[in-house]
C-alpha positions in Angstrom: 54.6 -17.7 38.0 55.6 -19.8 34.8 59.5 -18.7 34.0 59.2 -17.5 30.2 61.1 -20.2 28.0 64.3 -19.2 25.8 62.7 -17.6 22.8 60.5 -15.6 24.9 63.4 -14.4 27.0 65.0 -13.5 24.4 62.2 -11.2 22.9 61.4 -9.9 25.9 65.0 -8.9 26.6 65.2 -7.2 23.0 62.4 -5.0 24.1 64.2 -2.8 26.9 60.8 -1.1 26.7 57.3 -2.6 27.3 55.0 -1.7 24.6 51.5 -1.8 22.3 51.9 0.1 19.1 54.4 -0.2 16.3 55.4 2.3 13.8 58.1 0.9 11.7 57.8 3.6 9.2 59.0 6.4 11.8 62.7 6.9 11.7 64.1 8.0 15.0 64.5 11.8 14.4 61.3 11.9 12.4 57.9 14.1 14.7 56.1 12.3 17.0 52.5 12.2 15.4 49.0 12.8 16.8 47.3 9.9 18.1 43.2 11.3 17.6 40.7 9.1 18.9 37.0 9.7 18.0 35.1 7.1 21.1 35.1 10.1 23.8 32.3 11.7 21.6 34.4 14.7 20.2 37.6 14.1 18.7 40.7 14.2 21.0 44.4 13.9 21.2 45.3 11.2 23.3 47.7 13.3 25.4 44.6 15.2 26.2 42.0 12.3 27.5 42.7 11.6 31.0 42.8 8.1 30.8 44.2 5.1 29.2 43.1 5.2 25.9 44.6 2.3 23.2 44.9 3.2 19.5 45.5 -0.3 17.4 46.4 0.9 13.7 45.2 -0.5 10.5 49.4 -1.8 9.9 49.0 -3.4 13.3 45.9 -5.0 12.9 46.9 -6.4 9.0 49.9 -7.5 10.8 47.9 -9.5 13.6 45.6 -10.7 11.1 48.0 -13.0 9.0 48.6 -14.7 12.3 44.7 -15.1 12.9 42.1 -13.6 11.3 40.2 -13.2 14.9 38.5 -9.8 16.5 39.7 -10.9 20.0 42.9 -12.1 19.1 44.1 -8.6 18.0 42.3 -7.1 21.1 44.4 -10.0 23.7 47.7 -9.1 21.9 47.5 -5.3 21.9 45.0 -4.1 24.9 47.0 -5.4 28.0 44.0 -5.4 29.9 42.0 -7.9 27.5 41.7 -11.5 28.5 42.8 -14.5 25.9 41.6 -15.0 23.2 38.8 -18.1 23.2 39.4 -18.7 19.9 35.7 -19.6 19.3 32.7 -17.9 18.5 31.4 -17.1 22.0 33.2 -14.7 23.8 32.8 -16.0 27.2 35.7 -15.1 29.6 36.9 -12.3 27.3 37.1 -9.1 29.4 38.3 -5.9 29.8 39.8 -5.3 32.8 37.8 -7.9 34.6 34.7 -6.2 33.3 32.6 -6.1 30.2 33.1 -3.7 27.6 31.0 -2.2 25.4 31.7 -3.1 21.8 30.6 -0.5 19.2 30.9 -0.2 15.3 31.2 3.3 14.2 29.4 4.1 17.7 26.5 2.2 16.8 26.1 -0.2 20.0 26.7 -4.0 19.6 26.8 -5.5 22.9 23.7 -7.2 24.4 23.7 -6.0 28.2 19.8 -7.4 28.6 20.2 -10.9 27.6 24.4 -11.5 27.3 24.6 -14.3 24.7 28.7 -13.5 24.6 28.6 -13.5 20.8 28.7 -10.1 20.1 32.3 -10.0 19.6 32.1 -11.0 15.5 29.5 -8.4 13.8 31.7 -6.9 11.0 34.5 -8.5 8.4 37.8 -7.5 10.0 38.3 -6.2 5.9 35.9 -3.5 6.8 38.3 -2.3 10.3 40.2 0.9 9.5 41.4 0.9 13.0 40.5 -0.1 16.8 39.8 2.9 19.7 39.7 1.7 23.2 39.3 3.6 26.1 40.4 1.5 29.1 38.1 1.4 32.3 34.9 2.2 33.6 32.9 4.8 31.2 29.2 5.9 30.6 30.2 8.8 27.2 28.9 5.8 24.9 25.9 4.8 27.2 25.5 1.7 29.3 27.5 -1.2 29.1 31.1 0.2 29.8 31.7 -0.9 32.8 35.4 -1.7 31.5 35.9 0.4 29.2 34.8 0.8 25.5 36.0 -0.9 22.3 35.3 1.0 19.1 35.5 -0.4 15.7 36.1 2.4 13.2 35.2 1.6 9.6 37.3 2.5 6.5 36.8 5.6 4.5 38.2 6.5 1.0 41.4 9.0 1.6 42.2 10.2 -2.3 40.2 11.6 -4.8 40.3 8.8 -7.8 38.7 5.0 -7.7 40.6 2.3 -6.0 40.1 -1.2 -6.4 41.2 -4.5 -4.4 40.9 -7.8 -4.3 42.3 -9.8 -0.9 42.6 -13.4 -0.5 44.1 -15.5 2.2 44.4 -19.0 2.9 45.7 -20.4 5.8 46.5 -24.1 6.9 47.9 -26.5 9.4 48.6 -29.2 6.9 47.0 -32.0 7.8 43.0 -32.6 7.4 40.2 -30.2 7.0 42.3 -27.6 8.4 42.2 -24.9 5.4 40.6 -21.7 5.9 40.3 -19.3 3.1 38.9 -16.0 2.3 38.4 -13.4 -0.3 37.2 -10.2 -0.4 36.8 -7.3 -3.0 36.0 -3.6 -2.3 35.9 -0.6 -4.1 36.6 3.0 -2.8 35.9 5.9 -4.8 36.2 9.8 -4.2 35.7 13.1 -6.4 35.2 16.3 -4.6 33.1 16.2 -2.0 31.5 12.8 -2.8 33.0 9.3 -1.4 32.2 5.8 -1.4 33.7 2.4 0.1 31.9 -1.0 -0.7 32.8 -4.4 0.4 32.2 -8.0 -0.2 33.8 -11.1 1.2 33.1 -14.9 2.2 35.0 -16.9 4.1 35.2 -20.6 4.9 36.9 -22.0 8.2 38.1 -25.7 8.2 38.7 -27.8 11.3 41.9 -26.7 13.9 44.5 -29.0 15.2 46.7 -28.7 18.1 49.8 -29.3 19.1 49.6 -32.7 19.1 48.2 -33.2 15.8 44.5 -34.2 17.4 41.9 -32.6 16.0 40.3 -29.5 17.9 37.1 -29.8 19.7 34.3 -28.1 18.2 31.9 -26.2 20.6 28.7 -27.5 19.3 26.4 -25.5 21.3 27.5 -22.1 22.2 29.4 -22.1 18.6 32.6 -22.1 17.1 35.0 -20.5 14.1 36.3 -23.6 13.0 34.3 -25.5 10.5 32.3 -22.1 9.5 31.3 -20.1 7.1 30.8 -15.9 6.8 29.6 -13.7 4.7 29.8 -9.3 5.1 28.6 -6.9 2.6 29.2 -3.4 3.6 28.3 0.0 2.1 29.5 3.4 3.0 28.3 6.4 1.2 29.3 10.2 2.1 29.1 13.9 0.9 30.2 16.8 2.1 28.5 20.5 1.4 30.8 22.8 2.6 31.5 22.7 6.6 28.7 19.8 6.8 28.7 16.2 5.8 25.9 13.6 5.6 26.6 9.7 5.4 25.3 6.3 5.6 26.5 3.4 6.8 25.2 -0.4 6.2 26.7 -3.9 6.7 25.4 -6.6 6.8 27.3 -9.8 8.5 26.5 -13.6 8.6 28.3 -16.5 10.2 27.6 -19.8 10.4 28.9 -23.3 11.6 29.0 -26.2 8.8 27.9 -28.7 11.0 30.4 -31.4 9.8 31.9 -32.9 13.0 30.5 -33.4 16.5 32.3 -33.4 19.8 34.4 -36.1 21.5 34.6 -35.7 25.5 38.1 -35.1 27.0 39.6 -37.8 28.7 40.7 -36.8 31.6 42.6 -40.0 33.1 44.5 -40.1 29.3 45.4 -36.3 29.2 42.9 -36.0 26.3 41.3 -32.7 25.5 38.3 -32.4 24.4 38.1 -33.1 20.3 36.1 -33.9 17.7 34.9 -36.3 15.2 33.4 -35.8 11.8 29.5 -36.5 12.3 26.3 -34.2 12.3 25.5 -32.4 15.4 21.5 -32.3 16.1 19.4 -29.5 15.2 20.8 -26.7 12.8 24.3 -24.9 13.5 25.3 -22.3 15.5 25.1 -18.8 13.3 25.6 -15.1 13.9 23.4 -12.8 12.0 24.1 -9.0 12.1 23.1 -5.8 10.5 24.2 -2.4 11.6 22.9 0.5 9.5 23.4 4.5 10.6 23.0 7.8 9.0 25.4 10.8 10.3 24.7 14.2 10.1 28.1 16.6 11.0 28.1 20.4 10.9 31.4 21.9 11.6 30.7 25.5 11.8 27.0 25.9 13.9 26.8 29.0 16.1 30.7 28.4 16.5 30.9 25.0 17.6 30.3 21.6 16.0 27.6 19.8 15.6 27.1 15.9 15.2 23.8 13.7 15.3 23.4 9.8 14.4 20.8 7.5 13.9 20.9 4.0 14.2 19.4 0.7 14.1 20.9 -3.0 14.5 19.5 -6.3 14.6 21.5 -9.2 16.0 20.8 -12.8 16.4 22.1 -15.7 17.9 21.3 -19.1 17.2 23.4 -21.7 19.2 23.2 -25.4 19.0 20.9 -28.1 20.0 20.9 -29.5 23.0 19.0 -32.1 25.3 19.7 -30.3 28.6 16.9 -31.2 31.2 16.1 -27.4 31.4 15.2 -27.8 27.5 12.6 -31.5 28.7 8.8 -30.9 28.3 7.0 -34.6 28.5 4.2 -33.1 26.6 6.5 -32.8 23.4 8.1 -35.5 23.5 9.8 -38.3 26.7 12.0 -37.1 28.7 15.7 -36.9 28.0 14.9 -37.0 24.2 13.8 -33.6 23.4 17.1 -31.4 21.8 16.2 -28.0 21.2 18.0 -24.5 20.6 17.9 -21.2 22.0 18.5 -18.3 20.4 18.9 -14.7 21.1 17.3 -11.9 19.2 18.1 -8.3 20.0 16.7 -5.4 17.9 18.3 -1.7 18.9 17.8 1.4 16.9 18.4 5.0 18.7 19.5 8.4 18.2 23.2 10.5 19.3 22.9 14.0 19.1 26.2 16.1 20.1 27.3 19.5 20.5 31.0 20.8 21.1 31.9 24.7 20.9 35.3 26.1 22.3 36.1 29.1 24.1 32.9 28.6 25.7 32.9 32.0 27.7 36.4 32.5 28.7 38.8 31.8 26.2 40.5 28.0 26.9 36.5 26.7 28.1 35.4 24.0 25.8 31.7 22.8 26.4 30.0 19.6 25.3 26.3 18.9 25.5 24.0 16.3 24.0 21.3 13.7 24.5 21.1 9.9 23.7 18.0 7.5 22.9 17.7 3.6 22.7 15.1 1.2 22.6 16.4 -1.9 23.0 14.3 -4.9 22.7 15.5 -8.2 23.6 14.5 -11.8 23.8 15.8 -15.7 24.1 13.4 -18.6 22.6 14.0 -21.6 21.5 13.8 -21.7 17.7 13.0 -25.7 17.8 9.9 -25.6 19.5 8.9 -22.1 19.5 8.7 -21.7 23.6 9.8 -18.4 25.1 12.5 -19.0 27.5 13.3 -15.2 28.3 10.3 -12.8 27.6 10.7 -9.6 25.5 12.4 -7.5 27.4 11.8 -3.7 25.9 14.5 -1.2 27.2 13.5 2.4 27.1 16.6 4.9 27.5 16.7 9.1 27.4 20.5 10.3 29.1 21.2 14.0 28.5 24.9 14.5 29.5 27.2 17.9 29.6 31.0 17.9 29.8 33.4 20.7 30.6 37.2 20.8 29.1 39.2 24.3 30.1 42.8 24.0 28.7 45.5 26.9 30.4 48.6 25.6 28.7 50.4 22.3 29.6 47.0 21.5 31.6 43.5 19.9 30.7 40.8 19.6 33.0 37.6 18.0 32.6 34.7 16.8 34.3 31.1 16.2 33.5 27.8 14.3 34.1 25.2 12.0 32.3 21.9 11.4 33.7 20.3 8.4 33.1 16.5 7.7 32.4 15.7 4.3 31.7 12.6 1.8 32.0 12.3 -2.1 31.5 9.0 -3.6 30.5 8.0 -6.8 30.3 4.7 -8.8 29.5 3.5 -11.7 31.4 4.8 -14.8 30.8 5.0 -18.6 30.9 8.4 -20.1 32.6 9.5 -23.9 30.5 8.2 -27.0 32.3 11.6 -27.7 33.5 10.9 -24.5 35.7 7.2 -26.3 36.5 5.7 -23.7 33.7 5.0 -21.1 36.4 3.0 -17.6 35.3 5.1 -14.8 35.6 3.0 -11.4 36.0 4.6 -8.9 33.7 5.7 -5.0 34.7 7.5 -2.2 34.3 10.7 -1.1 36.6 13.0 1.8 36.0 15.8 3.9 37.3 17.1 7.1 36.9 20.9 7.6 37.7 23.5 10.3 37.3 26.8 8.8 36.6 30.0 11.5 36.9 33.8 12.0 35.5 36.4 14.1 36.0 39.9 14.2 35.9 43.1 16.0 34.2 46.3 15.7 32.0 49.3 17.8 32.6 51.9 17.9 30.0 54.9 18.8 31.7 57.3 18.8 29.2 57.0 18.3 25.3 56.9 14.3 25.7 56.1 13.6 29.2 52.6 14.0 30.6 50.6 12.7 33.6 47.3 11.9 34.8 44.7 11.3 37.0 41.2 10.7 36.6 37.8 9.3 38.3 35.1 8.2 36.2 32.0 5.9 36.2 30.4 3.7 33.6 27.1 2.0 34.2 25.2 -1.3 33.0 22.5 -3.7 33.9 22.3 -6.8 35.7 21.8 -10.2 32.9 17.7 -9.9 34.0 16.8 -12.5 31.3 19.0 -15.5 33.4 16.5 -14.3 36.5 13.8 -14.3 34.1 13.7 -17.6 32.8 14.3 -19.7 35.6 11.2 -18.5 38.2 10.1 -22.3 39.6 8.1 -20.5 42.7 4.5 -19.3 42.2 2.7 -15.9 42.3 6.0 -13.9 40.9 5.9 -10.9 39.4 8.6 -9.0 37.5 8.2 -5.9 40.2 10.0 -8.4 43.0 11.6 -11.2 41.2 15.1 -8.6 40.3 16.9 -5.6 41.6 16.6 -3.2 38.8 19.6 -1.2 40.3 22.5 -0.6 37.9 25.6 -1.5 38.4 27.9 1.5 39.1 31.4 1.2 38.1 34.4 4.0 39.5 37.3 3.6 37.7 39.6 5.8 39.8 43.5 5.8 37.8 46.6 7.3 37.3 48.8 7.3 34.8 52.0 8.5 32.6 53.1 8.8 29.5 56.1 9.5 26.9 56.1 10.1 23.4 59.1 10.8 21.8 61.1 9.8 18.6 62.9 7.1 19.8 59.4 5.4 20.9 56.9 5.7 23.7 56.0 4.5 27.3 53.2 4.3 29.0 51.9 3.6 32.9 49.0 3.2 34.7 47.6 1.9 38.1 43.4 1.5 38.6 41.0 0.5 41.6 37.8 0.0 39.8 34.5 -0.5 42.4 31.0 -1.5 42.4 29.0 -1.6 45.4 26.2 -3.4 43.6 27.8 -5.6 41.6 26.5 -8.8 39.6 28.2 -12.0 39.7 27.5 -14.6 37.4 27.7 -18.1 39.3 26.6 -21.8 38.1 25.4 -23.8 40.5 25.5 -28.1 40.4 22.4 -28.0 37.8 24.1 -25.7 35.7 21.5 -23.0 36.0 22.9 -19.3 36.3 22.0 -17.0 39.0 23.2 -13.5 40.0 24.8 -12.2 43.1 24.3 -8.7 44.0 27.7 -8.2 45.6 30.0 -5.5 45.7 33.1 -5.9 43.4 36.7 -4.7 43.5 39.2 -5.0 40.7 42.7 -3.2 41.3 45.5 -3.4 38.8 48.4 -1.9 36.6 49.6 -2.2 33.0 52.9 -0.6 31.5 53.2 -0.6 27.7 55.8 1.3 25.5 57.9 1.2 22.3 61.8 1.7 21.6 62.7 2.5 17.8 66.0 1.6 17.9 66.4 2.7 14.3 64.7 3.0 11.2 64.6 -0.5 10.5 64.5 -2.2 14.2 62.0 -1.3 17.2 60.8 -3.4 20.1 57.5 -3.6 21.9 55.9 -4.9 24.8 53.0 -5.0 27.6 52.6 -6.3 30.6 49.3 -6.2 32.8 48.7 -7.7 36.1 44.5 -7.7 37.2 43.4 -8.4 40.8 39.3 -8.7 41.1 38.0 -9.6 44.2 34.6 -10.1 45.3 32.3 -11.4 48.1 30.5 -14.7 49.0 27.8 -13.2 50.0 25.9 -8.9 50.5 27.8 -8.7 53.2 30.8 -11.0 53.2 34.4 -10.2 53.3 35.9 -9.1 50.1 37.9 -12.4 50.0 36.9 -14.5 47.0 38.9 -13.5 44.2 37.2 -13.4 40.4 37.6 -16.3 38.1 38.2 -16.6 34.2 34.7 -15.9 33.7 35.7 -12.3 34.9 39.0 -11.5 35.0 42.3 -13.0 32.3 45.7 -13.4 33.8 48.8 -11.7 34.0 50.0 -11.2 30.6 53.3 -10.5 29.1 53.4 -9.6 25.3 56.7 -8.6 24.0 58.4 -8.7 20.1 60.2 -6.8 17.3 60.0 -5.5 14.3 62.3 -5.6 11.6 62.1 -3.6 8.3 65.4 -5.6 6.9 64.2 -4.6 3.0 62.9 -1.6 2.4 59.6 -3.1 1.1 59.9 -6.2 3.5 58.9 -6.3 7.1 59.2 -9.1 9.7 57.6 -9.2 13.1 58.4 -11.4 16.1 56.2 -11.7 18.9 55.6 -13.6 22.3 52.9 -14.3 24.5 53.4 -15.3 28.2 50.2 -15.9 30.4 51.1 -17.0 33.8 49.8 -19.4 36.5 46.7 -18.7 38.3 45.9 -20.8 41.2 42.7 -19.2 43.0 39.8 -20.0 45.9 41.3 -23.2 47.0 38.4 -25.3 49.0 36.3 -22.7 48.6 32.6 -23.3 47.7 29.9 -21.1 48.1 26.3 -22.8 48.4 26.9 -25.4 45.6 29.2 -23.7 43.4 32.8 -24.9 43.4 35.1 -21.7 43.3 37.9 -23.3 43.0 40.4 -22.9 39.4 43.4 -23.6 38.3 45.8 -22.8 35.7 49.1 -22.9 34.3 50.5 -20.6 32.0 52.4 -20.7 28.9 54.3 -19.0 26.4 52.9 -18.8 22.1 55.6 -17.2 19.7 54.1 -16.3 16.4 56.5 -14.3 13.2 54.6 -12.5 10.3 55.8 -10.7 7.8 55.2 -8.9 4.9 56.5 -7.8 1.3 55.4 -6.0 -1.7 55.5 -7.5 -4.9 54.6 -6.0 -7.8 51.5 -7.4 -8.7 50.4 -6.9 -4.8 51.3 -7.1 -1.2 52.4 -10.8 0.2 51.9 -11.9 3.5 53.1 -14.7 5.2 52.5 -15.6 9.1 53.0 -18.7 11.3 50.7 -18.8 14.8 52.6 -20.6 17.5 55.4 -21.4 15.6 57.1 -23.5 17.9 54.0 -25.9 18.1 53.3 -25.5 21.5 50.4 -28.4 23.2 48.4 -26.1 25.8 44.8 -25.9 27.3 43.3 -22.1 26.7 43.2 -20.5 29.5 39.2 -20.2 29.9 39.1 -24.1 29.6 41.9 -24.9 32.2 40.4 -22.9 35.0 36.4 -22.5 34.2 35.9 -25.8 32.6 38.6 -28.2 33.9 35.3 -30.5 34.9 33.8 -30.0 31.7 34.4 -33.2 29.1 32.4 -31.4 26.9 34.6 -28.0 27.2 38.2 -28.9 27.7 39.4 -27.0 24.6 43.6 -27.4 23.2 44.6 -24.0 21.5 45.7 -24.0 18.4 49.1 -25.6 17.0 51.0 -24.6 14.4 49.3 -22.8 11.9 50.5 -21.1 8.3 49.1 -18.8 6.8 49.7 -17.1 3.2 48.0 -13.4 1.9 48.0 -11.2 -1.1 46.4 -7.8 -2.1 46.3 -6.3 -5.1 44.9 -2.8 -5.7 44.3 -1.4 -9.5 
């Protein structure tokens, strides 16, 4: 492992305690406040979810955000089970636990299990983000997808009867070059009575990063980048209540887009030269996000002695990513070979239903019973926008999962348990593969499965601030069919044998502790999560995708915690260490151990806070990541296994003050100006010329919010 330098020592030292939350506000004899989290479908105290379950507040996000305005960024520095950030567009490498997670907005689902782009991860202006819920490991409460757990974005609501308006802007720099980014935003909140509304509109404009060094940062060109961007949100929320019921509507609508001002320049490998970039005009049009996300939400708190809760939803995502020449893209009847750049793009259109059910002292007094029933039709496809040619066919998801839960509280302990069955089919209509793939005729079909996936588990508080917990719980998804799809060379397939339909079935089997108190809080857990019938992604020498059924273990452990020193001081910190393992082969040894694509490394995060005015606060922070050195000589069929990296410490300090004409915010990302490879690039792309991305230097960034 990579010692931690001075300044990281030094933070790390201050911390005593490892944590992920701050509260700054809290004196040290002040109550220890309820942490209520809305993702397990009912709304729960978090020392009643057995589990690990992650709260990141709006202060701690607004904090993380005038270090980097970045969705993942917040998620590596507070989840200790999140992989680094990539500090791009595509989300490649960034996991939860060494699995995916399902990324939802106000429980409407955003992640793409059919067709995985990995660009689901920016949907929504981080303006719009109230605060973050994650549930940590394997879960099926939200539907498919969670085989690592679940990351809700929770929207803002007005609070306070009256109207509320404010204006944001930030601007942040590396001064030298294009590198200003800047971004504005205005929103207005409103509530009398019974009636609320909360309306947003921002833009933002990304220049071009630099890293330590001063060289410019390469720009991803093709699977798309934040720098040299441009976004847009709008976002409308709209809500009354009539008495114990409430109806409301949600819509936002998010764009982002590359500029296309500079092009890529290869790393040079011999020279020490990362990847960079050059100011010039990439073919074909830019890399762009397009999202909208609409629900309405029906809640009745007081039907036949329970509550009641039913949404409806619809979202429509696209992808576009850059052009590209790649042979699998060459059709001589277009145009000669090795001339032709097209660009794929993903298009995914969901819209379903939730309907939910929760009424206590079901029975016996204590016996809390949840029933409901999900919907989602999912259809998903990947073409290339250039020439019009399908390169994954329609694939139209059809999913029905009624699900029951049982909670019975008898004092200091919880129990609960339940089951969601699963009804889903896939159909898809014959098709025509590219040329590079000898334009082969796929017959189209229909497969489906029907699975019951189970949890249980149970908290025991055994004094006022110490509780424990064990549970054993199972989240499902599907393999990525579309990469099987799209590259069928042999004749006479058909989709009924080409894939296994199977889903992959995740157990998350933990335990866990926990301590709230005034001083602070600590937190520990330990996981084996398993799949039998896994799917691992692996690229073989022509770059092309394919997916091994294999079984899949990833074990680990993560402590986090707080210490509030005083009102003014507290420290933080995390540490998590993930082991995944995998086999070579169906029935192989379990000896090949995941790479970045899968799994991040160990991670240290420690800091302070310090509240040294009483309307001035200054956070420190420190990131270690540490050396991962994995499947040396080993190769499996054509695909090198092989990956190395080595770690390194980022210190970042933010702070914040109010003025009185708004609040100011100042932050600096790696402040000392640390030179480093991201981790993804070091260990999955050390090969790559094209992909052997620097990390950010130092960066400055200045805010200020004024409400009237």
């Amino acid at each position: 492992m990579t010692p931690l330098n001075p300044l990281a020592r030094a933070v790390a030292l201050a911390c005593l305690v490892l944590s992920g939350s701050v509260a700054l506000a809290q004196s040290a004899d002040a109550p220890v406040q309820e942490v209520v989290v809305t993702a397990t479908r009912n709304s729960k105290s978090v020392d009643r979810i057995p589990g690990a379950v992650s709260v990141i507040s709006q202060k701690e996000l607004e904090t993380q955000y005038l270090l980097a305005d970045d969705p993942s960024a917040a998620l590596a520095t507070y989840i200790p089970g999140y992989a680094p950030s990539r500090q791009k567009m595509s989300s490649t490498g960034e996991s939860l636990r060494g699995r995916s997670a399902l990324i939802l907005l106000d429980g409407v689902p955003q992640t793409n299990p059919l067709r995985g782009g990995m660009r689901e991860g920016y949907m929504a202006d981080t303006a719009i983000i109230e605060r973050v819920e994650v549930i940590n490991g394997a879960s099926a409460m939200q539907g498919m997808g969670a085989t690592g757990g679940i990351i809700n974005y929770i929207t803002k609501s007005p609070k306070v009867d009256g109207t509320t308006q404010s204006v944001n802007v930030r601007m942040a720099s590396q001064l030298r070059g294009d590198s200003l980014d800047w971004k504005t935003g205005y929103s207005l909140q409103h509530k009398s009575g019974d009636f609320d509304l909360l309306a947003f509109g921002g833009i933002q404009r990304r220049g071009l990063g630099y890293d330590g060094s001063g060289r410019a940062l390469g720009i991803e060109a093709v699977q798309g980048d934040t720098m040299d961007s441009e976004g847009t949100d709008l976002f409308l929320k709209i809500g009354r209540n009539f008495g114990e019921q409430r109806l409301q509507l949600t819509i936002n609508r998010f764009r982002m887009e590359g500029d296309g001002d500079y092009a890529p320049v290869k790393a040079d490998f011999a020279a020490g030269i990362p990847t960079s970039s050059t100011a010039g005009t990439p073919p074909g049009a830019p890399p762009r996000n397009k999202v909208e996300t609409s629900s309405l939400e029906y809640r009745h708190n007081a039907l036949l002695g329970g509550s009641f809760n039913a949404q409806v939803f619809k979202q429509n995502f696209a992808s576009l990513y850059g052009a590209t020449n790649t042979s699998t893209f060459q059709d001589v009847t277009i145009a000669p070979k090795d001339t032709l750049y097209d660009q794929s793009e993903v298009v995914a259109d969901k819209h379903g239903a939730k309907l939910t059910y929760v009424r206590p002292d079901t029975v016996v007094a204590g016996l809390e019973l949840t029933v409901g029933l999900d919907y989602l039709r999912d259809r998903t496809k990947q073409w290339l926008a250039g020439t019009g040619r399908t390169w994954v066919p329609t694939l139209d998801f059809t999913s029905l999962a009624p699900f029951t839960q049982l909670e019975y509280e008898a004092g200091p302990l919880t129990v609960r348990g339940g089951v969601r069955h699963e009804d889903a089919t896939l159909d898809v209509d014959t098709y025509t593969t590219l040329a590079a793939y000898n334009s082969r005729v796929v017959q189209g079909g229909e497969r489906s499965f029907s699975k019951n996936v189970k949890n249980i588990g149970a908290v025991w508080r055994f004094t006022p601030t110490w509780s424990a917990f064990v549970s054993s719980a199972e989240g499902f998804g599907l393999p990525d069919v579309g990469l099987v799809l799209r590259a069928v060379k042999l004749p006479g397939q058909s989709v009924a044998t080409l894939f296994d339909m199977e889903p992959i079935i995740t157990r998350n089997n933990e335990i866990g502790v926990n301590w709230r108190g005034a001083m602070g809080s600590l937190s520990a857990s330990f996981y084996d999560s398993r799949s039998k019938l896994g799917s691992v992604l692996r690229v073989n020498a022509a770059g092309i995708g394919q997916l091994d059924r294999v079984p899949t273990t990833v074990r680990g452990w993560e402590v986090s915690g707080e210490l509030r020193a005083a009102k003014q001081l507290s420290a933080f910190g995390s540490y998590a260490r993930t082991m995944g393992k995998t086999a070579a082969t169906v029935d192989g040894a379990m000896d090949v151990a995941l790479g970045a694509r899968s799994q991040g490394p160990d991670k240290l995060v420690a800091g302070a806070n310090w509240r040294f005015m009483p309307k001035a606060n200054l956070r420190l922070q420190a990131t270690t990541l540490f050396d991962r050195d994995i499947n040396i000589g080993r190769v499996v069929g054509t695909s090198n296994l092989e990956e190395h990296f080595k770690g390194y410490t980022l210190v970042d300090l933010a702070g914040s003050y109010d003025v009185a004409w708004g609040k100011l915010g100042v932050g600096i990302e790696n402040l000392a100006d640390r030179q480093y490879i991201g981790y993804y690039p070091q260990s999955a792309s050390y090969k790559d010329a094209s992909s052997y991305f620097a990390g950010r230097g130092r960066t400055l960034s200045v805010s200020l919010t004024r409400s009237f």
